[in-house]
N, CA, C and O atoms as a CHARMM CRD file, in Angstrom:
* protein
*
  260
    1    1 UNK  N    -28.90500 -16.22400  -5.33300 PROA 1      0.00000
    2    1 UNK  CA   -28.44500 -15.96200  -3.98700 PROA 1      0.00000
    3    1 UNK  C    -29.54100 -15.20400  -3.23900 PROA 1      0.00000
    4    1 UNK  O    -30.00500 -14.11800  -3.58500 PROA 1      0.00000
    5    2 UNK  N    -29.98900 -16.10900  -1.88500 PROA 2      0.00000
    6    2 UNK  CA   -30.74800 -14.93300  -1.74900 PROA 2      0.00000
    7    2 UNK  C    -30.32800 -13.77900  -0.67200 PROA 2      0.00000
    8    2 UNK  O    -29.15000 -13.44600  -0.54900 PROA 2      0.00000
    9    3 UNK  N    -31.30900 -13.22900   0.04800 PROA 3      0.00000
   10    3 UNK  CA   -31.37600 -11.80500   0.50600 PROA 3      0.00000
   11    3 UNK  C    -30.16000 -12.00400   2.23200 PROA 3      0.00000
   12    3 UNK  O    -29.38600 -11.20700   2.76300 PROA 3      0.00000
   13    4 UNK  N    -30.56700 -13.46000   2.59100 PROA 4      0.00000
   14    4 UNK  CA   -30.46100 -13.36200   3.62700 PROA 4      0.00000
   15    4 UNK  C    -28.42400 -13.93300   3.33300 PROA 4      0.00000
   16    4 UNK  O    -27.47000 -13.76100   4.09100 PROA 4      0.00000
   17    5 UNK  N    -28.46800 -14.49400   2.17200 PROA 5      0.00000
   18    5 UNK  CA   -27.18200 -14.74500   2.00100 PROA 5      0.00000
   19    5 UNK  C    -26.20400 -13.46800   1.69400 PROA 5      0.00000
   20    5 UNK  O    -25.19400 -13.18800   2.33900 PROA 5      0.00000
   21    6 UNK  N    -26.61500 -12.90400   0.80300 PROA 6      0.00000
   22    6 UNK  CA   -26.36500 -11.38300   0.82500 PROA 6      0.00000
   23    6 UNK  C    -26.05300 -10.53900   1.51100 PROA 6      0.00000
   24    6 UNK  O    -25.32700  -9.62400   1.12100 PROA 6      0.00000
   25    7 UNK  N    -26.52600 -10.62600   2.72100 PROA 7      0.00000
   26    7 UNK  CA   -26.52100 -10.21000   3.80600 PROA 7      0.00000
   27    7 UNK  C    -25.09900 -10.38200   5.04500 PROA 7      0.00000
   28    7 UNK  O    -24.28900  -9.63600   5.59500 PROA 7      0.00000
   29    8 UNK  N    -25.47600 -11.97800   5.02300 PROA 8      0.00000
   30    8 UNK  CA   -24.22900 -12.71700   5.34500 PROA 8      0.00000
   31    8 UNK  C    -22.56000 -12.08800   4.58300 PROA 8      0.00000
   32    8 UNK  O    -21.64800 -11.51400   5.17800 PROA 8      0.00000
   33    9 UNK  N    -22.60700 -12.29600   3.77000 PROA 9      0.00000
   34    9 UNK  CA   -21.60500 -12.18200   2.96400 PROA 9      0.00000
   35    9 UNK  C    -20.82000 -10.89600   2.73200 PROA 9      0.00000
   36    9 UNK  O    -19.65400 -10.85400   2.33900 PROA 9      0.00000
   37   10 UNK  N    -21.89900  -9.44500   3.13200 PROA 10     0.00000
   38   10 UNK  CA   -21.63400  -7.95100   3.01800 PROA 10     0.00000
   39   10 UNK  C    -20.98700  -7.82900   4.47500 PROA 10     0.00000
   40   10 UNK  O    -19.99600  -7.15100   4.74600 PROA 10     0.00000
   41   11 UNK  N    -21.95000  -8.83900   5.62300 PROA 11     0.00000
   42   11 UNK  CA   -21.31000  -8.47300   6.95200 PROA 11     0.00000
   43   11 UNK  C    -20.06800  -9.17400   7.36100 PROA 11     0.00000
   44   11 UNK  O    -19.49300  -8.85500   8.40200 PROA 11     0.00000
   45   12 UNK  N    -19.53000 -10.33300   6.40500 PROA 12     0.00000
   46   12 UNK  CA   -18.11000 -10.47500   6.56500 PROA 12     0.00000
   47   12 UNK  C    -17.36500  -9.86100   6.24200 PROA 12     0.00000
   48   12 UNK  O    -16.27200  -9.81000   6.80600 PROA 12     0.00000
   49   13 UNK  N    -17.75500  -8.99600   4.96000 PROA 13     0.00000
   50   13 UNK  CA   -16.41800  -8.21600   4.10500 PROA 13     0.00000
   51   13 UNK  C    -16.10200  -7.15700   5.10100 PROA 13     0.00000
   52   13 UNK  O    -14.95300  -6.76100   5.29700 PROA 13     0.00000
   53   14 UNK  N    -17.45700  -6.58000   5.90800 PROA 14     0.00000
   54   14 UNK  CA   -17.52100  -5.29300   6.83700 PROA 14     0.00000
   55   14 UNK  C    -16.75400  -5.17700   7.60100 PROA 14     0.00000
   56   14 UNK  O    -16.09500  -4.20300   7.96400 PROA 14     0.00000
   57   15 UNK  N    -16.80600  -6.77000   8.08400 PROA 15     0.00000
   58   15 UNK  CA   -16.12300  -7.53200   9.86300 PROA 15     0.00000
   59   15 UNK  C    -14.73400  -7.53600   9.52200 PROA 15     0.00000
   60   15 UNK  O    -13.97200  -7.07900  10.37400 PROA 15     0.00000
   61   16 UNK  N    -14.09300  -8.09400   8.10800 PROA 16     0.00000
   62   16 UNK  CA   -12.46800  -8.00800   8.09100 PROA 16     0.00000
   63   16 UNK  C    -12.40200  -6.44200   7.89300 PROA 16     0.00000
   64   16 UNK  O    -11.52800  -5.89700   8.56800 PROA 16     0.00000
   65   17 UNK  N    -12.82600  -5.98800   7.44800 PROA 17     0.00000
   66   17 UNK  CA   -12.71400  -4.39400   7.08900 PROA 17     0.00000
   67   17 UNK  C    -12.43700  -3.54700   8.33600 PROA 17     0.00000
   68   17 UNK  O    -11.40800  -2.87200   8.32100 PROA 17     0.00000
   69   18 UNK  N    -13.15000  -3.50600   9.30600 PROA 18     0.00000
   70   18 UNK  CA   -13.00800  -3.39700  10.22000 PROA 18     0.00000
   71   18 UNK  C    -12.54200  -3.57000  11.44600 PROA 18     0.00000
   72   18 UNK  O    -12.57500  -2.65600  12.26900 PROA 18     0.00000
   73   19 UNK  N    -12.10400  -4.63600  11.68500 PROA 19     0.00000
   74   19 UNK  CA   -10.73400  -5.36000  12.39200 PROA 19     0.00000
   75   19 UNK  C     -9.63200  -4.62700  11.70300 PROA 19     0.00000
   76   19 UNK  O     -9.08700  -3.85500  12.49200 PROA 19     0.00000
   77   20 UNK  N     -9.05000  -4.59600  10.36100 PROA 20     0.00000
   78   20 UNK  CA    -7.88700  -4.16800   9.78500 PROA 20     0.00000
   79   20 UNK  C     -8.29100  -2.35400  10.48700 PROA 20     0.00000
   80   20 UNK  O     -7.55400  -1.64300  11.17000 PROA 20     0.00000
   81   21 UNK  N     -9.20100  -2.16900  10.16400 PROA 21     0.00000
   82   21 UNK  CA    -9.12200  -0.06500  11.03700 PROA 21     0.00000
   83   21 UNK  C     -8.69200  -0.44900  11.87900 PROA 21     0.00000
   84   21 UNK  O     -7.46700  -0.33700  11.93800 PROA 21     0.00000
   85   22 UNK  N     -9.49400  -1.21500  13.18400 PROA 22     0.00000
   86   22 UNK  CA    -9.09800  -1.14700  14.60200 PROA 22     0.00000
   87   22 UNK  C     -7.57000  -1.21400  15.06600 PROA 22     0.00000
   88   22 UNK  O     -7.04700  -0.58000  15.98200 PROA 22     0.00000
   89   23 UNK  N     -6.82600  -2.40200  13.96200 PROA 23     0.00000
   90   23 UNK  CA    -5.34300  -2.75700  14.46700 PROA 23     0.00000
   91   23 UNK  C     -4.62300  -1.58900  13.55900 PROA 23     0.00000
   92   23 UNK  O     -3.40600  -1.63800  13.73700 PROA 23     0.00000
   93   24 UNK  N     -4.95900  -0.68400  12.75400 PROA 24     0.00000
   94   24 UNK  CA    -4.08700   0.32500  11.73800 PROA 24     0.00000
   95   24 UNK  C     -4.32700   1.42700  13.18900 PROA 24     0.00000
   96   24 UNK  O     -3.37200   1.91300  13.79400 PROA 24     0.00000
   97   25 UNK  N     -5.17000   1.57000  13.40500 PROA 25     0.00000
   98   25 UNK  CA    -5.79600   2.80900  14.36000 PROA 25     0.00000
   99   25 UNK  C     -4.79500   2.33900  15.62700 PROA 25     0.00000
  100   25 UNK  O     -3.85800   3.13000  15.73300 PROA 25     0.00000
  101   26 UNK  N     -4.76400   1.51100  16.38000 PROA 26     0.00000
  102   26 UNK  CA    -4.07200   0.88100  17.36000 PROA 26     0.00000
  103   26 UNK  C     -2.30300   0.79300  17.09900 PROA 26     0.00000
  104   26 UNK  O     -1.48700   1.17300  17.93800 PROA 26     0.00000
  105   27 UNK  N     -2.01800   0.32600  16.02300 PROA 27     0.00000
  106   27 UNK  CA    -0.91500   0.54700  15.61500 PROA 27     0.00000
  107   27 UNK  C     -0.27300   2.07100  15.48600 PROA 27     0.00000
  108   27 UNK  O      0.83400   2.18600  16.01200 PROA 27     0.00000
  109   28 UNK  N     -0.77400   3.14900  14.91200 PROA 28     0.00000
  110   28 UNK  CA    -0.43400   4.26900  14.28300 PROA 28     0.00000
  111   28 UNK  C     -0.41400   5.18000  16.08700 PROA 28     0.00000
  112   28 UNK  O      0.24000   6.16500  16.43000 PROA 28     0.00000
  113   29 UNK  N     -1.34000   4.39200  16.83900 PROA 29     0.00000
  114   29 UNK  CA    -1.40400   5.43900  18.11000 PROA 29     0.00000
  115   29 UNK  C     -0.75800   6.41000  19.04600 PROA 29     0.00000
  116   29 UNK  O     -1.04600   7.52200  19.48700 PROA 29     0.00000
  117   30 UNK  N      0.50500   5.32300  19.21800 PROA 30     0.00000
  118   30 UNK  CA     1.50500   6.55800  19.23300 PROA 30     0.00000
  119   30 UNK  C      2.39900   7.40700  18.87300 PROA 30     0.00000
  120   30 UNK  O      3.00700   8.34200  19.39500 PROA 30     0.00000
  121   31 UNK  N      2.34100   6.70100  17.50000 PROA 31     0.00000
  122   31 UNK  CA     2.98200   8.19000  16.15300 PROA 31     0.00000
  123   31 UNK  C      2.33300   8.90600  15.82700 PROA 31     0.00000
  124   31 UNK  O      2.86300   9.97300  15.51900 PROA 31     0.00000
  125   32 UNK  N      0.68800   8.79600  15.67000 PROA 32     0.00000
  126   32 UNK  CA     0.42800   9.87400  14.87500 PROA 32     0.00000
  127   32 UNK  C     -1.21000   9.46000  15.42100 PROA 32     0.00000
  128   32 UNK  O     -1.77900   8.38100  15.25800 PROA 32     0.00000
  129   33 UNK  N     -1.82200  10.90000  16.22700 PROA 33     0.00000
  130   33 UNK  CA    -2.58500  10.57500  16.95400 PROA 33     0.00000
  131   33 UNK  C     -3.91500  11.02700  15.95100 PROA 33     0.00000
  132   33 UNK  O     -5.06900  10.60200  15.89800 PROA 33     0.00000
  133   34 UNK  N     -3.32800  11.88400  15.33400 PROA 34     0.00000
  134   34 UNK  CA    -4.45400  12.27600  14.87600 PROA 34     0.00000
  135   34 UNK  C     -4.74800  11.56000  13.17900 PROA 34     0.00000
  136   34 UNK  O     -5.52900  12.11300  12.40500 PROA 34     0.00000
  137   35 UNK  N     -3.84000  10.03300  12.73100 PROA 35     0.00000
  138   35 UNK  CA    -4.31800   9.34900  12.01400 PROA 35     0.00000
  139   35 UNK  C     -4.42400   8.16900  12.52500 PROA 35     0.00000
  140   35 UNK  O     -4.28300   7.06000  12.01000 PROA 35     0.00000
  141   36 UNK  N     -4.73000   8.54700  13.77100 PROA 36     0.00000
  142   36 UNK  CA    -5.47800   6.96400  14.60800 PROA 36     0.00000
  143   36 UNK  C     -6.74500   7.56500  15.00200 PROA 36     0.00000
  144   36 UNK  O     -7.69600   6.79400  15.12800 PROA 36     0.00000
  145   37 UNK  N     -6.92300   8.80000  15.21700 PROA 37     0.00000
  146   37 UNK  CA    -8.63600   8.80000  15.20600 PROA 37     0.00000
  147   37 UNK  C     -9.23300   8.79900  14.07800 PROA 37     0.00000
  148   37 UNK  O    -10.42700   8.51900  14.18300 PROA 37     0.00000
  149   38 UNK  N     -8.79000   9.05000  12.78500 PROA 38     0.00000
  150   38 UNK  CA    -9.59700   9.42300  11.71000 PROA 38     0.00000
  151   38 UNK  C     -9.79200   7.83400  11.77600 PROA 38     0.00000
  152   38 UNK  O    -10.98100   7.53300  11.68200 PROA 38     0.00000
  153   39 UNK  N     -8.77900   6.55600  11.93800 PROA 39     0.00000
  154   39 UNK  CA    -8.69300   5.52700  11.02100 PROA 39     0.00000
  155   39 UNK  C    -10.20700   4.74900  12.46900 PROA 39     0.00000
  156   39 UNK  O    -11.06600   3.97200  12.05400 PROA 39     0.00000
  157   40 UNK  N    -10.17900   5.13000  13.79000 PROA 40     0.00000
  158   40 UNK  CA   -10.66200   4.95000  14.52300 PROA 40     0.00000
  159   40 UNK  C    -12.21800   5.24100  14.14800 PROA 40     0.00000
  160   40 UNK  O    -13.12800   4.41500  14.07100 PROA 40     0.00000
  161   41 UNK  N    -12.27100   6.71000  13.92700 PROA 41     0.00000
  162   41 UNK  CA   -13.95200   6.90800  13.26700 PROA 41     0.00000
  163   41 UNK  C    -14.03300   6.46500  12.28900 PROA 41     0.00000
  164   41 UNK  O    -15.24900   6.59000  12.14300 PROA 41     0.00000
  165   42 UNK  N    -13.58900   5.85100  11.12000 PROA 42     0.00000
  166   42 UNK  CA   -14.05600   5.09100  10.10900 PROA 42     0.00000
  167   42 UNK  C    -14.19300   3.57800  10.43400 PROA 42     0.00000
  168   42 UNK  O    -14.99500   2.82900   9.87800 PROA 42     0.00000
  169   43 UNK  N    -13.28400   3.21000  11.43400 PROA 43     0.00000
  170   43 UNK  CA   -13.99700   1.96500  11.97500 PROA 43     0.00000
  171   43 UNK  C    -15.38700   2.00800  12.91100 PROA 43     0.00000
  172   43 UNK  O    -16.19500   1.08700  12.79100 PROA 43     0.00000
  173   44 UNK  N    -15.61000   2.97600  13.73700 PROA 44     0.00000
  174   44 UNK  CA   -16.98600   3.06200  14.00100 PROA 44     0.00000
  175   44 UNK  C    -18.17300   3.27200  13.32400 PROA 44     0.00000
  176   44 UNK  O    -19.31100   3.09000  13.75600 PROA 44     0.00000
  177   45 UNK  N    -17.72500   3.79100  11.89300 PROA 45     0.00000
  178   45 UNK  CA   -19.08400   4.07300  11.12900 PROA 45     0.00000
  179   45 UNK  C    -19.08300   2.83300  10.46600 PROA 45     0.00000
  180   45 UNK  O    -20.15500   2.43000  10.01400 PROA 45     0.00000
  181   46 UNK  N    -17.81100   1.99000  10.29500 PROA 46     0.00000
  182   46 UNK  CA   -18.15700   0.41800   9.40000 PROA 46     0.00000
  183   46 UNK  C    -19.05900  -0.19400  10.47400 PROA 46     0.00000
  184   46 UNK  O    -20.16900  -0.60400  10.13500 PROA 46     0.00000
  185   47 UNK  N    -18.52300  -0.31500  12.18000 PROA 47     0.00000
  186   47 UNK  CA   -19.26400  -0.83800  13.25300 PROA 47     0.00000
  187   47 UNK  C    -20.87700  -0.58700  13.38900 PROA 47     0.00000
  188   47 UNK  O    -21.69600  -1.38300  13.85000 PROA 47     0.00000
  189   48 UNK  N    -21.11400   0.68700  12.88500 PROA 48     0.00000
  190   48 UNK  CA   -22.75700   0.94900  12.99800 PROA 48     0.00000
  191   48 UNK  C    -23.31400   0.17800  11.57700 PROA 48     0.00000
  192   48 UNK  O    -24.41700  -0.36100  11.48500 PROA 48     0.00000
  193   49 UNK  N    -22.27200   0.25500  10.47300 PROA 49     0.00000
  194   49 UNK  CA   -23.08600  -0.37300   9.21800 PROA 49     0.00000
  195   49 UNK  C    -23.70700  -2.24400   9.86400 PROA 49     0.00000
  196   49 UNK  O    -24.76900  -2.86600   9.88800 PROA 49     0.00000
  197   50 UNK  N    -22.45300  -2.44900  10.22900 PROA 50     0.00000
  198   50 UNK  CA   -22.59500  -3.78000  10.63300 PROA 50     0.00000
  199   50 UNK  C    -23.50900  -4.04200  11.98200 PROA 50     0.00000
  200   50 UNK  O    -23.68000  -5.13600  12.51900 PROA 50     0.00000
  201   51 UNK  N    -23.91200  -3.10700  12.29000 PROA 51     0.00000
  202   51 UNK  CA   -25.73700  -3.15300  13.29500 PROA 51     0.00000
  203   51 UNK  C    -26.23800  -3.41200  13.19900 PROA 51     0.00000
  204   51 UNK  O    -27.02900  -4.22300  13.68100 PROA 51     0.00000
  205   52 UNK  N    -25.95200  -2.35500  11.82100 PROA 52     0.00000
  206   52 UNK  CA   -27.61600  -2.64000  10.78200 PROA 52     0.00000
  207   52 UNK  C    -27.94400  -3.51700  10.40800 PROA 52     0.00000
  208   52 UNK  O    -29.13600  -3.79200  10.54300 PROA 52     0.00000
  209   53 UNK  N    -27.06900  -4.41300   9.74500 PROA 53     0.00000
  210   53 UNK  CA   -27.29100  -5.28300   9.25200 PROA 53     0.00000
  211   53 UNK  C    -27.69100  -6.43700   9.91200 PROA 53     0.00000
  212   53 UNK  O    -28.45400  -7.31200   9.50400 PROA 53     0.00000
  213   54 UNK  N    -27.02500  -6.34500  11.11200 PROA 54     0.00000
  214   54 UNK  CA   -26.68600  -7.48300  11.89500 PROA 54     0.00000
  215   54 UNK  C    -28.22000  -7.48900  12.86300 PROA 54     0.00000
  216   54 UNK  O    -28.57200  -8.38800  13.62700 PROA 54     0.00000
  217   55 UNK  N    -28.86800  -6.36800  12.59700 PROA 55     0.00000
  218   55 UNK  CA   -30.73100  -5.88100  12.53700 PROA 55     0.00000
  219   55 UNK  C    -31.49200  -6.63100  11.78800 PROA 55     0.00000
  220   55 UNK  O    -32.20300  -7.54300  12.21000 PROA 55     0.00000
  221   56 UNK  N    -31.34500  -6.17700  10.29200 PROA 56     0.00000
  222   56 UNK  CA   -31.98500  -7.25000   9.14400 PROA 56     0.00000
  223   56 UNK  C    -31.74900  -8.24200   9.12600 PROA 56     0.00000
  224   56 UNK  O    -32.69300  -8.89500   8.68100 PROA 56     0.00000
  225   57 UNK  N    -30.77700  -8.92600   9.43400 PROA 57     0.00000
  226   57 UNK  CA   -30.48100 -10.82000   9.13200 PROA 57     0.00000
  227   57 UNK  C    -31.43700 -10.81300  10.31100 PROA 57     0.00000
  228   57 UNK  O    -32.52000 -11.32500  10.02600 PROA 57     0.00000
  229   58 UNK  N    -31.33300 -10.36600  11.57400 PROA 58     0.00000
  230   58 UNK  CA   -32.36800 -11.05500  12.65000 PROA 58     0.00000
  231   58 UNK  C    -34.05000 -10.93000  12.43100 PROA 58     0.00000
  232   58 UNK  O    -34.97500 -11.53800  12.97000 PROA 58     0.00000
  233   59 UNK  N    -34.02100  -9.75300  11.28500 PROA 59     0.00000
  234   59 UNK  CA   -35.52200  -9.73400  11.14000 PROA 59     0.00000
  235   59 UNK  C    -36.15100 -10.58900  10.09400 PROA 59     0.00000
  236   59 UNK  O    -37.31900 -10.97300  10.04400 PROA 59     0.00000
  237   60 UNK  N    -34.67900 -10.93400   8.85300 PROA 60     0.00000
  238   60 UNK  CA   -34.58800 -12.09800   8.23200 PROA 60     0.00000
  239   60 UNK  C    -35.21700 -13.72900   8.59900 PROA 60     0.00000
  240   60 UNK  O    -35.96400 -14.59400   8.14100 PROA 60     0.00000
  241   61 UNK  N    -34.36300 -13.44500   9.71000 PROA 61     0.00000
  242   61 UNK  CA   -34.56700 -15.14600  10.64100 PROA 61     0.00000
  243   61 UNK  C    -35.76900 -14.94400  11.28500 PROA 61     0.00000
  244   61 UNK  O    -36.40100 -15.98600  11.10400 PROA 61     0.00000
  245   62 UNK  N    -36.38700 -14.23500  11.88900 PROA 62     0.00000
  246   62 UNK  CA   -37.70400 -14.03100  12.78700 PROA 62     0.00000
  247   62 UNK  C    -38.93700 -14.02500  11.41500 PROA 62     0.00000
  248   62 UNK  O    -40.14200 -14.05600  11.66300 PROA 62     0.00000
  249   63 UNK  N    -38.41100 -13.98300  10.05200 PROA 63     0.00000
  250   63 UNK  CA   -40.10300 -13.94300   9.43000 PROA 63     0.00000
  251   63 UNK  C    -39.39200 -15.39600   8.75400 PROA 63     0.00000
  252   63 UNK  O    -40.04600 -15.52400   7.71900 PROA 63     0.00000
  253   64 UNK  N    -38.61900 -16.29600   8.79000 PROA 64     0.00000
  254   64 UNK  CA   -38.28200 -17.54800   8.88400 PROA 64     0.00000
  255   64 UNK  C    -38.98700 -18.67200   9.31200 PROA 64     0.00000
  256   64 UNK  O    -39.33100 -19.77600   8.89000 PROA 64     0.00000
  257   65 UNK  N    -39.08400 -17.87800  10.45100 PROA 65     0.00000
  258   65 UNK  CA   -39.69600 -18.96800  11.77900 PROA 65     0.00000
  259   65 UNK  C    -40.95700 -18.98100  11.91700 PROA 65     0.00000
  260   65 UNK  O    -41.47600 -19.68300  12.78500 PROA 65     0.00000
């Protein structure tokens, strides 16, 4: 497998991972505010992982070409 598949494959698990925070965080919002921000900042730090990455696959594809 290579690097760039790897890649692929970490930033899907990230992407469902993260959709499920956003709608738990969205859901919980008006019961319990303060376990919709925690669930809220752990979806933003999955969102920055998936930057990154979403950085390397493009620097992936640019030494591709």
């Amino acid at each position: 497998m290579s690097r760039f598949d790897t890649i692929k494959s970490n930033q899907a698990k990230l992407n469902k991972q993260y959709k499920q925070l956003v709608e738990q965080a969205y859901n919980v919002r008006q019961t319990d505010s303060a376990l919709s921000d925690i669930t809220e900042f752990k979806a933003l730090k999955l969102l920055n992982k998936l930057n990154r990455l979403k950085f390397l696959c493009r620097e992936q594809m640019n030494s591709l070409i």
